[in-house]
C-alpha positions as CSV (number, residue, x, y, z in Angstrom):
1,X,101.8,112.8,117.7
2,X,98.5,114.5,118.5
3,X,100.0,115.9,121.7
4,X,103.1,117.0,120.1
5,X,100.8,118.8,117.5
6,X,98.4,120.2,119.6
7,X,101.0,121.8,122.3
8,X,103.1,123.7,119.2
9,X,100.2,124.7,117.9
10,X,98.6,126.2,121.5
11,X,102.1,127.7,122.1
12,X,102.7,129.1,118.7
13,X,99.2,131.1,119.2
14,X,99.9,132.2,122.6
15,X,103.3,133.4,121.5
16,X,103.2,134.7,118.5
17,X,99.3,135.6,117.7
18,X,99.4,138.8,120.1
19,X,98.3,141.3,117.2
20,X,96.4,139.8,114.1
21,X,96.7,141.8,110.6
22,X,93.8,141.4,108.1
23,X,94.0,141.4,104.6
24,X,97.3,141.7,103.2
25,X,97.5,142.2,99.7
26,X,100.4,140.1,98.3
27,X,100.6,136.4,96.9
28,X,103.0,134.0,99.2
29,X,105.3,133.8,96.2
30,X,105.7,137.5,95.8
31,X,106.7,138.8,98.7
32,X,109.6,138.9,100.4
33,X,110.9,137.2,103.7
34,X,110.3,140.1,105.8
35,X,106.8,140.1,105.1
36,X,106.2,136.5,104.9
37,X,103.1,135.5,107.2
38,X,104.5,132.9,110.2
39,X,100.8,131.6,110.8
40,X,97.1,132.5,110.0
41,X,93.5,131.9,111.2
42,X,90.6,131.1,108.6
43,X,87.2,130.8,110.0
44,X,84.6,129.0,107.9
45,X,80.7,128.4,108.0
46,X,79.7,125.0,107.0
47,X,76.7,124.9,103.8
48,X,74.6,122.7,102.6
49,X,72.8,124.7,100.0
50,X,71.2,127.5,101.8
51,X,71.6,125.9,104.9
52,X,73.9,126.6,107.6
53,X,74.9,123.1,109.5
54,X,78.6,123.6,110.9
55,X,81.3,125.4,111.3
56,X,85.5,125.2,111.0
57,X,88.7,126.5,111.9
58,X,91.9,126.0,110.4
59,X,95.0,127.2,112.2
60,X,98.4,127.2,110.6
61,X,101.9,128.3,112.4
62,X,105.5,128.0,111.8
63,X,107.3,126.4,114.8
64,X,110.5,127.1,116.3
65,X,111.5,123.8,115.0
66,X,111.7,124.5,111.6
67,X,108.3,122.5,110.9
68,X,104.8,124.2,109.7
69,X,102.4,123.1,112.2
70,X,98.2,123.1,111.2
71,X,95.4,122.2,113.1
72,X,91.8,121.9,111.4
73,X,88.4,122.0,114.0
74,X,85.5,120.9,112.7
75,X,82.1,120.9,114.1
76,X,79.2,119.3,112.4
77,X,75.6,119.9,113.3
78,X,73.3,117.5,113.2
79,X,72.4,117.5,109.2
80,X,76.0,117.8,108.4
81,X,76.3,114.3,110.6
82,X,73.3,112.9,108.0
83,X,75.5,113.4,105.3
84,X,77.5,111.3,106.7
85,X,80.5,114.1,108.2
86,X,81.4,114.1,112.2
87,X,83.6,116.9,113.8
88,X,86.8,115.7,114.0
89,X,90.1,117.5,114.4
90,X,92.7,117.3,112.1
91,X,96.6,117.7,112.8
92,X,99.5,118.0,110.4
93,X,103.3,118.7,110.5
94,X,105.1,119.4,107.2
95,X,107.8,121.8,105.6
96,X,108.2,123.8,102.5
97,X,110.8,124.7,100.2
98,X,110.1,126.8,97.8
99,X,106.6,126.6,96.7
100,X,106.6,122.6,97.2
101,X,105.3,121.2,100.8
102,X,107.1,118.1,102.6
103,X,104.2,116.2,104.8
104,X,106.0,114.5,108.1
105,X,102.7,113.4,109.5
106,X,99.0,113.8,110.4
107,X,96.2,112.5,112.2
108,X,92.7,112.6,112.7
109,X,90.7,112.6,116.2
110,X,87.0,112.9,116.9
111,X,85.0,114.9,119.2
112,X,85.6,112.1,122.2
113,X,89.6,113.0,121.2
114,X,90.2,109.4,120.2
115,X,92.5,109.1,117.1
116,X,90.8,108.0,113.8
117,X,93.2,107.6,112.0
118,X,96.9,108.7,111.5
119,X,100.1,108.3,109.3
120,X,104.3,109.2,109.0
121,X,105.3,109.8,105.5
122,X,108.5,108.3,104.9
123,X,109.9,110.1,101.9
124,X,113.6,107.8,101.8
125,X,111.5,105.3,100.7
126,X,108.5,106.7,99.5
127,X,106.3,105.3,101.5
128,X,102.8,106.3,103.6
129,X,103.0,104.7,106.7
130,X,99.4,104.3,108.7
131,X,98.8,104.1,111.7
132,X,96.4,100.7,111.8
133,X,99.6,99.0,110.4
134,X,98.7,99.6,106.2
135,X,101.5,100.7,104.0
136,X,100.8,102.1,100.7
137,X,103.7,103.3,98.4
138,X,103.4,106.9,96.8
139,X,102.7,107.7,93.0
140,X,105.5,109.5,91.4
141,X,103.4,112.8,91.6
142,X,102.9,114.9,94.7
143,X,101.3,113.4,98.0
144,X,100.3,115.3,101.0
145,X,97.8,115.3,103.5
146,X,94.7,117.3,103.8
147,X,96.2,120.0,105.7
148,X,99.5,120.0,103.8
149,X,97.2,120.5,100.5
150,X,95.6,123.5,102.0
151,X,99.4,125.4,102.3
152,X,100.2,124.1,98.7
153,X,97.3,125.6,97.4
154,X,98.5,129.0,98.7
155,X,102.0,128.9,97.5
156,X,101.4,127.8,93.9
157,X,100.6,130.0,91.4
158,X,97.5,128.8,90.5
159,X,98.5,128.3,86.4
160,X,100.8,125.5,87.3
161,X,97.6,123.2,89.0
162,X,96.4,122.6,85.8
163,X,96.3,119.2,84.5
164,X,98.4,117.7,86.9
165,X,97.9,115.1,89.7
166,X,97.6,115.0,93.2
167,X,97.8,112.1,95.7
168,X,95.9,113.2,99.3
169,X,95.9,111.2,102.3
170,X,91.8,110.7,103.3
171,X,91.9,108.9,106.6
172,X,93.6,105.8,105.7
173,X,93.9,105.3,102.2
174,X,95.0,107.4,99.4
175,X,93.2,109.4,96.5
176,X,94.4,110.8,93.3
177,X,93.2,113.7,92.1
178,X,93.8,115.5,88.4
179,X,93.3,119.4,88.5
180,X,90.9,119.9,85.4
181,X,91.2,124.0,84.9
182,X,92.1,126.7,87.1
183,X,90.1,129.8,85.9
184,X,89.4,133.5,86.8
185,X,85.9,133.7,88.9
186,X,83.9,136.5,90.9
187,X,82.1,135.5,94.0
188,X,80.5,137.1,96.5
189,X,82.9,137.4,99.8
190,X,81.6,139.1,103.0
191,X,78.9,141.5,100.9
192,X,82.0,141.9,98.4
193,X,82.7,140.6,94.7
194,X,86.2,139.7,94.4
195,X,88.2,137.9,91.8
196,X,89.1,134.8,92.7
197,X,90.6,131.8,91.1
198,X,88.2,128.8,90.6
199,X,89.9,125.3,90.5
200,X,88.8,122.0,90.0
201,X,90.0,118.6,91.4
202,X,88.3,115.6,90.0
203,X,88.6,111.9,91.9
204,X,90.5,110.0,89.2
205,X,89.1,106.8,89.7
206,X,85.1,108.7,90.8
207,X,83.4,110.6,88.5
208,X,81.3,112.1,91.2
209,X,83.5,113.1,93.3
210,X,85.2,116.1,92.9
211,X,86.2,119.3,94.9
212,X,86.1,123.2,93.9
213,X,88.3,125.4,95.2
214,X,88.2,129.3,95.0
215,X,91.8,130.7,96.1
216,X,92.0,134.4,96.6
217,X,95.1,136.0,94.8
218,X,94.4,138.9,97.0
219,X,94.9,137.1,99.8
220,X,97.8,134.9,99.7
221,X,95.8,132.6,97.4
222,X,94.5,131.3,100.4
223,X,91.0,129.1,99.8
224,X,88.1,131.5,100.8
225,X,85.6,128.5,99.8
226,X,85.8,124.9,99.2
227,X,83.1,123.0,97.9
228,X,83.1,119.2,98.6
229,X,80.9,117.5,96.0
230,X,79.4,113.3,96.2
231,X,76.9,112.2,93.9
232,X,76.1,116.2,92.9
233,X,75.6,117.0,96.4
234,X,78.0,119.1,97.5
235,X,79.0,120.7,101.1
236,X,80.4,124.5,101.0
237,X,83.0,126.1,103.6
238,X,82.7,129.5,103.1
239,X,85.7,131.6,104.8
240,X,83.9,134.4,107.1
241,X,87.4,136.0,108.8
242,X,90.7,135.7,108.7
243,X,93.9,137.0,111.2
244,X,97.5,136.6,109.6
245,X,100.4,137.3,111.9
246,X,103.4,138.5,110.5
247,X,107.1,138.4,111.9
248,X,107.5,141.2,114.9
């Protein structure tokens, strides 16, 4: 799996990734197939507070194959690894139909590249299938992966979060998430306010564990900052570029 992964994903970029274009201006689910993106780059810096302790990339390309192929790097300094976060690279193949993602399968691999965990998602039977030999059935509401998420937070309009649940694959067990608002918000994005869309997902069964996401209608609602919050302490990434590639 991790091979598999990791090849499509090196070949997609050597292929296709040959001239990025920044900053497009449309919403996944308004434009049309000729315009639609067939991968993009998101760079993020890592916060805790005021502090800078990491950094990510998150790569996501369509495959010859018919599958969507994504690939998150994270690298933790050494505060980020006291609050309890390693790097790790994160792998995921799924579809999409519409504005509703399929997850086929992820896994997880540290810094030494030995798996951490992984899992098939068996959707005949409805089923999450780990890789350490646990089973768990799915809720009747969505289920992805971490990495699947991501892409489903882009092609929803953001309206339709609101109030309802999400299942996410952390590692190997399950969470449940409700989406408590999705509101209008200005940040502050590379020396720039822009409007963004601020949305909440709380830990149904943790009240102090949440995560805020701003998605940036702008650009293709794709999260420019994610805020990861235990105990109200909460980790920032903070998007700092982005390259979309487009079909030639």
């Amino acid at each position: 799996m991790i091979d598999k992964n990791c090849r499509c994903i090196k070949e997609c970029l050597t292929a296709r990734f040959v001239t990025f274009l920044i900053l497009i201006a449309f919403p996944f689910g308004l434009i049309s197939a000729e315009t639609q993106p067939i991968g993009f780059q998101v760079k993020y810096k890592i916060h805790f507070g005021d502090l800078k302790i990491g950094n990510s990339t998150r790569t996501v390309v369509s495959g010859n194959d018919g599958n969507i192929y994504a690939e998150h790097v994270v690298r933790a300094g050494g505060l980020l690894r006291m609050l309890g976060e390693d790097s790790y690279t994160q792998n995921s193949t799924f579809q999409y139909s519409g504005n509703e993602v399929t997850p086929i399968s992820f896994n997880i691999t540290n810094d030494s590249d030995h798996e951490v965990a992984s899992a098939e998602f068996d959707w005949t039977n409805r089923k999450v299938l780990f890789g350490n030999g646990k089973v768990f059935d799915m809720p009747a509401h969505q289920t992805l992966d971490w990495e699947a998420w991501y892409v489903q937070m882009a092609l929803k309009q953001t309206e339709s979060f609101e109030n309802q649940y999400m299942t996410i694959v952390e590692q190997s067990k399950l969470r449940s998430y409700v989406f408590q608002d999705a509101a209008p918000e200005q940040i502050t994005f590379r020396g720039n306010t822009v409007d963004t869309v601020k949305i909440t997902m709380q830990d149904v069964n943790r009240n102090n564990r949440k995560y805020v996401v701003w998605v940036y209608p702008e650009l293709h609602n794709i999260p420019i900052r994610i805020d990861k919050i235990k105990k109200d302490q909460g980790v920032s990434f903070v998007a700092t570029s982005f390259d979309i590639v487009y079909p030639e």
